[in-house]
C-alpha positions, 0 to 999 in steps of 0.5 A, a space after each residue: 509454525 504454530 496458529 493461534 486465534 483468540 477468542 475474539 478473532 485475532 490470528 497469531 502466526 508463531 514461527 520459532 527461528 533460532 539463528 539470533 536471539 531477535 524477533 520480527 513482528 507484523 501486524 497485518 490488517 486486510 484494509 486499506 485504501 479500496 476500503 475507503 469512498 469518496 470524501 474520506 479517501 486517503 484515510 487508511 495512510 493517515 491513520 497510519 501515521 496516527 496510529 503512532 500518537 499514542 494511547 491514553 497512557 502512551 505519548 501525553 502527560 495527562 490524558 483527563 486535561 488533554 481530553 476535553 481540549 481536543 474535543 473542543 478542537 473538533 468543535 471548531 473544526 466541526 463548524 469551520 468545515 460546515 462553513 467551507 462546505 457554503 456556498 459563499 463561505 463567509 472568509 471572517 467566520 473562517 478565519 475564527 474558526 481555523 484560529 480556534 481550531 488551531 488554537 486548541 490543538 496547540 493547547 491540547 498539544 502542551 500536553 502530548 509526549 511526541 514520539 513516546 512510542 517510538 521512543 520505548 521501543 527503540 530504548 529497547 532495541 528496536 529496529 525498523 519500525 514502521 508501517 506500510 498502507 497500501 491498495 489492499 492492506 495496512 501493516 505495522 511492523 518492528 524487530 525487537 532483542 527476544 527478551 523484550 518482546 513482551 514490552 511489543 505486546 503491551 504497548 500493541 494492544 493497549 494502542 488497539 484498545 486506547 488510540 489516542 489521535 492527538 495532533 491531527 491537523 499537524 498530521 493532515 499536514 505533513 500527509 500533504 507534503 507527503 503527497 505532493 512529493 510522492 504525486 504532485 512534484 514527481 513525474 512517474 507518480 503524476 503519470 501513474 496517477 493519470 493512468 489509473 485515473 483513466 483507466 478505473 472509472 469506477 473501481 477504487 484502483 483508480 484514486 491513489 492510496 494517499 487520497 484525493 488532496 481535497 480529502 485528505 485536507 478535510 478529515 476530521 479525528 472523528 472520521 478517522 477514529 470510526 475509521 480505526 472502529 469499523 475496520 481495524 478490530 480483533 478479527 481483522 488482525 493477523 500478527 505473525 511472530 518469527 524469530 527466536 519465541 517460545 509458541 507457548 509463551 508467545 500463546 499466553 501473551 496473546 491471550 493475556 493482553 489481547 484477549 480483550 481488545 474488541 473484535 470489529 467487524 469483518 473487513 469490508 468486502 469491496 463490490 465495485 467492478 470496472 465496466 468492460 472497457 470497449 476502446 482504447 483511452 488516451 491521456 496526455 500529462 504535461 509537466 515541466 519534466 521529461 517525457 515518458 510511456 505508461 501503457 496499461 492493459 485490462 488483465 485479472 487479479 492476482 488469484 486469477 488462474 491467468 495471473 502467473 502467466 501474466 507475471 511471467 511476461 512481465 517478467 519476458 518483457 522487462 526483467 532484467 538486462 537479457 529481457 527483450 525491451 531492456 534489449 530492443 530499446 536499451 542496448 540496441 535502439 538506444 530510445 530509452 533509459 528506463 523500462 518496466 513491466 508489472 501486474 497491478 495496482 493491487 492483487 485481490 481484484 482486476 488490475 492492469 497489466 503495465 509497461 513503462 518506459 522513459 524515452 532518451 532524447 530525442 527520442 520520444 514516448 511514440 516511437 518507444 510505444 510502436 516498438 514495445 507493441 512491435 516486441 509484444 506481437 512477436 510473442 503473440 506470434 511465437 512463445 518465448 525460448 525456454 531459455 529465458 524462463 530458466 533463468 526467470 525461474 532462477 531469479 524467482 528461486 533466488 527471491 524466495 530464497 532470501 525471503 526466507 533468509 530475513 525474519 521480517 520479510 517472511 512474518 509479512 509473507 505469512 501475514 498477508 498470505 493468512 490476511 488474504 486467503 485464511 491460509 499462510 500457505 497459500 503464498 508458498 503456492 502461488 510461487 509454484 504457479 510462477 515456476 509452472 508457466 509455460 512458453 505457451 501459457 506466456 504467448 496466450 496471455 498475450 495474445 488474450 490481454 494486450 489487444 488494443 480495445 482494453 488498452 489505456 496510454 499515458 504520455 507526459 510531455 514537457 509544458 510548452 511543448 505542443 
């Protein structure tokens, strides 16, 4: 492994792989949506997918004629959102003001090249780019033939340098549907919501990554390029390169094209912190669906020295057919269809720890949430076999194993681990923390965590039903 940061803050994470004549690139930013504050939520995924529009070189035909009609675009959506934030809009100056709007963006649009960047890469190629926002992070990602891996670093950096945002109203619109399918239309992802909502009054966990619709419907290129200003600058940024590279060649190409981009500022720390929770929350989902269970705890975050415990329960609970609720509710009870356990939503602060489950009819979301306590106080009451951590332990070996057979999912692991804590090592640590969990340490953690005072319960129920 080889660490090279520029001069304006970059990290460049070279790992030389010689199995194939290919390379993985990732581009990990520490920010995402705990970044963001009400009114501008859900900002870091739409920048996400703007961030593939191209630059002034990349996705338009001429960017000098392109320029002032997307400015004259904001205009006009400038003074249609000062309109929708009266009292009393007056509906006329609205309609006026979404035609001109639209009627520039489309002007604007003649001259946009779309999916040029898509395009030069995969006539190349590549494979599976794409992009990822999350609580905590954004990354960009995508495998190239090692002999093109240069053409990655010209159109990166001269995308870090020039973003063009072109052709955002046409984006707001197609996050919307992303998000109605994600949240509004599926019946996990409603709950999920409803859970975290309930649960984080305070602390940014409690909004969904894709943002509050409202929101999201509201952004303007403005925001989102000082957005893309303030947080995803030189010093934010950590690539890792593994594959077939040279490191000192890998060195020069990072000087040369990214040595100018401007460095930022640092990622913003997040302060905000949940208030103790001092009785148990309840929230009831109706939907035209089946019912279902989201039971989340009050635990710590993924540095927290409780935390591999915490994994491992999950894990005791809810990791695979020999997991004691797959086998009390399961295969013997036959009360559900489906059951999970994880920590979350996110890993740098306090999360929850969560069980889900999916009632079989006619069973219901009740008597799923009595025998999943009942499953936890008898580990609070007696550690787990040594047994079932043997095999848990085999499953986390055989993970990392496969990580580190696949040159995309290791750069990742790099990157976020060097993103996160400064180190790219610390992620190989964290999995011996894992591996190190005792019965003990289980039954403890339970017994601290899962008590009903710091406990949120979500059910949905099928509209009509009550």
């Amino acid at each position: 492994m080889v660490r090279h940061v520029l001069d304006n803050g970059m990290t460049f994470l070279v790992l030389p792989r010689r199995q194939a004549p290919t390379v993985s690139l990732v581009v990990h930013y520490p920010v995402g949506s705990v970044n963001e504050r009400l009114g501008n939520t859900g900002i870091a995924h739409v920048l996400e997918h703007m961030l593939f529009k191209g630059s002034r070189e990349i996705g338009t035909t001429d960017h000098a004629l392109e320029a002032p009609l997307l400015a004259a675009a904001d205009a006009a959506r400038d003074s249609l959102l000062a309109e929708l934030a009266r009292p009393r809009p007056d509906t006329a100056r609205v309609r006026r003001l979404a035609g001109a709007t639209a009627s520039h963006e489309d002007r604007a649009g003649a001259y946009a090249v779309p999916n040029e960047y898509d395009r030069i890469l995969s006539a190349a190629g590549a494979r599976g780019l794409n992009a990822t926002t999350s609580y905590e992070h954004t990354r960009y990602f995508v495998e190239l033939p090692a002999n093109r891996i240069e053409l990655w670093f010209v159109l990166e950096s001269d995308r870090m340098r020039n973003p063009v945002f072109r052709g955002l109203g046409a984006e707001l619109g197609v996050v919307g549907e992303e998000r109605r399918m994600r949240l509004e239309t599926s019946p996990g992802g409603m709950l999920e919501t409803a859970l975290l909502a309930t649960a984080f009054r305070v602390h940014p966990y409690g909004v969904p990554v894709i943002g509050h619709a409202s929101d999201v419907e509201h952004l303007t290129r403005r925001q989102v390029a000082g957005h893309f200003r303030d947080h995803y600058g030189a010093r934010n940024a950590v690539v890792a390169v593994v594959g077939d590279v040279d490191p000192d060649e890998v060195a020069r190409w990072a000087v040369r094209y990214f040595g100018p981009v401007a460095a930022g500022r640092p990622a913003p720390p997040v302060l905000a912190r949940e208030p103790e929770q001092a009785g148990e929350r309840r929230v009831t989902v109706e939907f035209d669906a089946e019912p279902r269970l989201a039971i989340g705890w009050r635990a710590v975050s993924g540095v927290h020295e409780d935390a591999p415990a915490l994994s491992m329960l999950a894990s005791v609970l809810a990791a695979g057919r020999t997991a004691r609720l797959y086998r009390r509710l399961i295969a013997r009870d036959r009360s559900a269809i489906h059951v999970g356990a994880y920590l979350g939503p996110g890993f740098a602060h306090p999360g929850l720890f969560t069980v889900t489950a999916v009632p079989k009819h006619p069973h219901t979301p009740m008597e799923l949430e009595l025998a999943i306590y009942e499953e936890i106080n008898k580990i609070k009451e007696t550690a787990p076999d040594s047994a079932d951590l043997v095999r848990i332990r085999n499953g986390i070996r055989a993970g990392d194993f496969r990580r580190l057979s696949s040159n995309l999912e290791l750069g990742m692991q790099l990157a976020e681990s060097e993103a996160a804590f400064g180190d790219w090592r610390e992620t190989f640590r964290l999995s011996r923390r894992l591996l190190g969990v005792t019965p003990a340490d289980i039954r403890r953690v339970a017994a601290k965590y899962l008590t009903a005072s710091t406990r949120t319960v979500a059910t949905m129920v099928r509209r009509g039903s009550s």
